[in-house]
N, C-alpha and C positions, 0 to 999 in steps of 0.2 A: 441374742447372739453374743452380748460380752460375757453374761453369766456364764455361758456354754466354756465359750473363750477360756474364761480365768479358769475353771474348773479344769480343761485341757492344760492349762500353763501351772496347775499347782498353785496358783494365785489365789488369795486366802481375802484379803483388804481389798473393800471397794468401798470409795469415800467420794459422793457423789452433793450436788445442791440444788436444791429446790427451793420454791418462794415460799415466805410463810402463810400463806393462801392455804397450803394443803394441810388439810384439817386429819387428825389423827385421832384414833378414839382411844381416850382417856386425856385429853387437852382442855385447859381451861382457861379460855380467852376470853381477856376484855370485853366489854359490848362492842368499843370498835375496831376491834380485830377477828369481832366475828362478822360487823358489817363490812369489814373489808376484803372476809374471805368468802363471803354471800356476792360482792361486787365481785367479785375475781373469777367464779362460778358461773355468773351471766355474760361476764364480758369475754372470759378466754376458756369457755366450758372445752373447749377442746385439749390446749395444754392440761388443765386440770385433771381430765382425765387420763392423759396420759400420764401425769405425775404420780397418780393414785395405782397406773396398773406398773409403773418402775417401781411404786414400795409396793405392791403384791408381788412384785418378781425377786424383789430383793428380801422380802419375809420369810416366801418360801424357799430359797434357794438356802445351804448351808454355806454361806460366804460370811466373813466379817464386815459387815456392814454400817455404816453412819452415812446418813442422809441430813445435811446441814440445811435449816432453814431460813433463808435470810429475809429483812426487810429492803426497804430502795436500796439500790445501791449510789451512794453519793463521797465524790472525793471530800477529804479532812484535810487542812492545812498540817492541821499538828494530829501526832499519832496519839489513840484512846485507847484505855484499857477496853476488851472486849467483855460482853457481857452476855452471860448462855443463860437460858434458862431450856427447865424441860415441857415447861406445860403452855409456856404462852412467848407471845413476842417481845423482849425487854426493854427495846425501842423502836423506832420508825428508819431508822437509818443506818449504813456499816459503810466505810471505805474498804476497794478493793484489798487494799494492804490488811487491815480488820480479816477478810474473809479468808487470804492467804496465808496469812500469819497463824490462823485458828486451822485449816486444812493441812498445812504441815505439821503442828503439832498432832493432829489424828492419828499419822501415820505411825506413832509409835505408843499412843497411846489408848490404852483400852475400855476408857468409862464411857465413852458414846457408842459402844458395837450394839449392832441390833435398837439402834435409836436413833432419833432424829429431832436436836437440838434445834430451837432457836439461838440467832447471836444478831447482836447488836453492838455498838461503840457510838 
């Protein structure tokens, strides 16, 4: 329905987040960030699969697309450089400000379209 949506409205950017659970092929994760997307797979196989069919919807659809993957989210006293990577999870943890801070810059920028970073701080 948003796909549909944006395509009606001329809307081009869709900048959405997911956990870093959702495993994508060509990713190369630690051993415990693949046992923790094997625990994420048993525990919440429901989300999961739905996370897996919003990036089939958003793969095939011709939208500019980044799908951000985060680890826990936990507040930081003090604000941290963010840290992206493309194949695996760079830490275990990001403050909301972290994930805000990184989704606005998206909006203007174009090396994540058609990808979906991990970040961390």
């Amino acid at each position: 329905l948003i796909v549909n949506t944006m395509k009606e409205l001329e809307i081009k950017r869709y900048i959405g987040v997911t956990g870093g659970s959702l495993d994508i092929k060509g990713d190369k994760k630690t051993f415990v960030n693949k046992l923790g997307a094997i625990a994420f797979r048993i525990l919440y196989s429901e989300m999961i699969l739905d996370k897996k069919k919003e990036l089939q919807i958003l793969e095939e659809s011709k939208l500019d697309w980044t799908l951000v993957r985060l680890p826990f989210v936990k507040e930081h006293k003090e604000s941290k450089k963010i840290k992206v990577n493309s194949l695996d999870m760079p830490g275990f943890k990001i403050s909301a400000e972290g994930i805000a801070q990184f989704l606005i810059e998206q909006v203007s920028c174009s090396s994540y379209i058609h990808k979906a970073p991990f970040i961390s701080n």
